[in-house]
N, C-alpha and C positions, 0 to 999 in steps of 0.2 A: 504493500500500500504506500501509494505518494504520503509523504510528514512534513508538514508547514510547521515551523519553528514561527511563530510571532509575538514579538517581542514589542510593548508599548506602555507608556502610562498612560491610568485612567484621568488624568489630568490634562491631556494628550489634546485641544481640541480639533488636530487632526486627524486621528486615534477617530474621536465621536463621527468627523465626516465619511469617515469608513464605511461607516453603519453595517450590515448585513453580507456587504458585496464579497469579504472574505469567503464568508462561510457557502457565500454560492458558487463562487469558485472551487472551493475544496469538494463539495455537490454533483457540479460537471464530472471532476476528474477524479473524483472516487479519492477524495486525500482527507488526512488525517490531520488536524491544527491542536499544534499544543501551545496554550495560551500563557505567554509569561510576561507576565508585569511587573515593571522594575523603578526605579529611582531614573527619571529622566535626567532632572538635574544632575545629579552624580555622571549618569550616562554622558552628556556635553562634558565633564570635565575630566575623563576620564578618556574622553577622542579629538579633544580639540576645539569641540563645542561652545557657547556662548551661551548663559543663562538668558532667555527672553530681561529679565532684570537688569542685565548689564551692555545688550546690543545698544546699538545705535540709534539715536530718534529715527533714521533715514528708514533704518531695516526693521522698526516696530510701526512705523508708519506704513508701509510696506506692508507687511504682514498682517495687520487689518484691515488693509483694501483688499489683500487677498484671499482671506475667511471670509468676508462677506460676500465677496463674489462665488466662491468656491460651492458654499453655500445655499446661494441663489443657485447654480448650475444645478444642484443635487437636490435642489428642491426643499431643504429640510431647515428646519427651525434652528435660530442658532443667537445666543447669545453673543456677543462679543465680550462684553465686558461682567460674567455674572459676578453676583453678590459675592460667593466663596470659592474666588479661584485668585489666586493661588491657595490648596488646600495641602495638607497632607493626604498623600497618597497613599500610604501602607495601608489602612486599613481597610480598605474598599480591594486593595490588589491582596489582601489576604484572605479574604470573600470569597474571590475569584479563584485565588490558588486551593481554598478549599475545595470547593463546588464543583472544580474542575475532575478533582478527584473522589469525590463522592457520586461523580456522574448525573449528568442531564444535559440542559441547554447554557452552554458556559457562554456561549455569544451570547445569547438572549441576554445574560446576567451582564456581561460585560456592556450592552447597547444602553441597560436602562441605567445602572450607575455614570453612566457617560452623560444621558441625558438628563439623569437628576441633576448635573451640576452647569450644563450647557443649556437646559432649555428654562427647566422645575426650579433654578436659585436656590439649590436646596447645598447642602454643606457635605459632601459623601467621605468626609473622613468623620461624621457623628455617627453612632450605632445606630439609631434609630432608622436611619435614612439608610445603611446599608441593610437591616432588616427587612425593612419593604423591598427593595429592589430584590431582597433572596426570595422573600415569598413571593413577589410579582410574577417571578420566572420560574418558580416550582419548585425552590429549593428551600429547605428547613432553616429558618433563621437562625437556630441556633447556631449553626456554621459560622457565626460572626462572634462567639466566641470558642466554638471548640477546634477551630479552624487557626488558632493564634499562634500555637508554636511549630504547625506545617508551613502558616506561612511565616513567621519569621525567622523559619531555617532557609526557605525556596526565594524570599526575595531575595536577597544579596544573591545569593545563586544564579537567579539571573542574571543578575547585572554583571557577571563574571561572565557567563554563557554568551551573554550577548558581545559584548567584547572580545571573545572570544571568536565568537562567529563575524568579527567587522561591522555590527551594528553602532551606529550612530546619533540614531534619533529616533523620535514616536510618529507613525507605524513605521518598523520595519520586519519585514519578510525574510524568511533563511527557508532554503526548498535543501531537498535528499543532498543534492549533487552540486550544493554551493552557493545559488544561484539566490542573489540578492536584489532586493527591490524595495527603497525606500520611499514613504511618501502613500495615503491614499491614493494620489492620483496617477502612482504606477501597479495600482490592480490590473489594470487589463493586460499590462506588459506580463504580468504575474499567469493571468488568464490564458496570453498568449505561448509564455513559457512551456505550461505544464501540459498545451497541447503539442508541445514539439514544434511551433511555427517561431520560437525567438531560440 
């Protein structure tokens, strides 16, 4: 079976413009996605990166004409500026590192913590707000605390994997055979990949 290695913060809101389109890809081509969520910030600093906090007016000016249009393109609802972002991220990616392994719909979980914080203004490093998103999507809340010390053995973990793998930023893509693709908006390069046409 094809294995997508995907590597993002839920804090990501290029990660949120993703929305679905991963998992439909892995659908087409019969592949397996293993969801890992890590410390972006650490990620840029650890590749050469630039915290959005410390770029250039030029390049955060920039960067929100580009979400907003990105956005408009996809159709999809999108905050620019919500209430609680910048949040911590552990605990929402320790949700997901749970759930992933207690099995079910790990996108589904990972689409709505995305959108609690992009669309909802809602805060997804509070428990309460990662609770609902567990049960929104079928999964036992309680995973938002028994799920605490799987995920804080497997974050850092990623953030090594990923680094490992030449990951650099939130979404990025790792296929079987190497084959790298950063950015939402290189899904279909990903799509075209896995058919053998890139």
């Amino acid at each position: 079976m094809i294995h997508i290695d995907y590597y993002f913060s839920t804090i990501s809101p290029y990660a949120y413009l993703a929305s679905d389109r991963l998992e439909g890809i892995a659908a087409r081509h019969g592949a397996a996605i293993a969801y890992k969520p890590l410390d972006v910030i650490a990620l840029f600093a650890r590749t050469g990166g630039t915290a959005p906090a410390d770029r250039h007016p030029a390049r955060m000016e920039y960067r929100a004409q580009d979400l907003l249009r990105q956005a408009k393109m996809l159709g999809m609802e999108f905050n620019l500026k919500p209430a609680h972002w910048p949040t911590n991220a552990a605990p929402s990616s320790y949700a997901i590192i749970a759930a992933q392994k207690a099995g079910g719909d790990t996108g589904a979980l990972v689409r709505a913590i995305m959108r609690a914080c992009w669309v909802e203004e809602k805060d997804i490093a509070e428990d309460a707000v990662i609770r609902a998103c567990l049960e929104a999507t079928g999964f036992d809340a309680s995973l938002a605390d028994s799920g605490l010390l799987l995920g804080a053995e497997t974050y850092p973990r990623n953030l090594e994997e990923a680094v490992e793998a030449g990951a650099f930023g939130s979404p990025f893509y790792v296929t079987d055979d190497g084959a790298r693709f950063f950015g939402q908006d290189r899904l279909d390069y990903l799509d075209q990949h896995l058919a053998g046409a890139l």
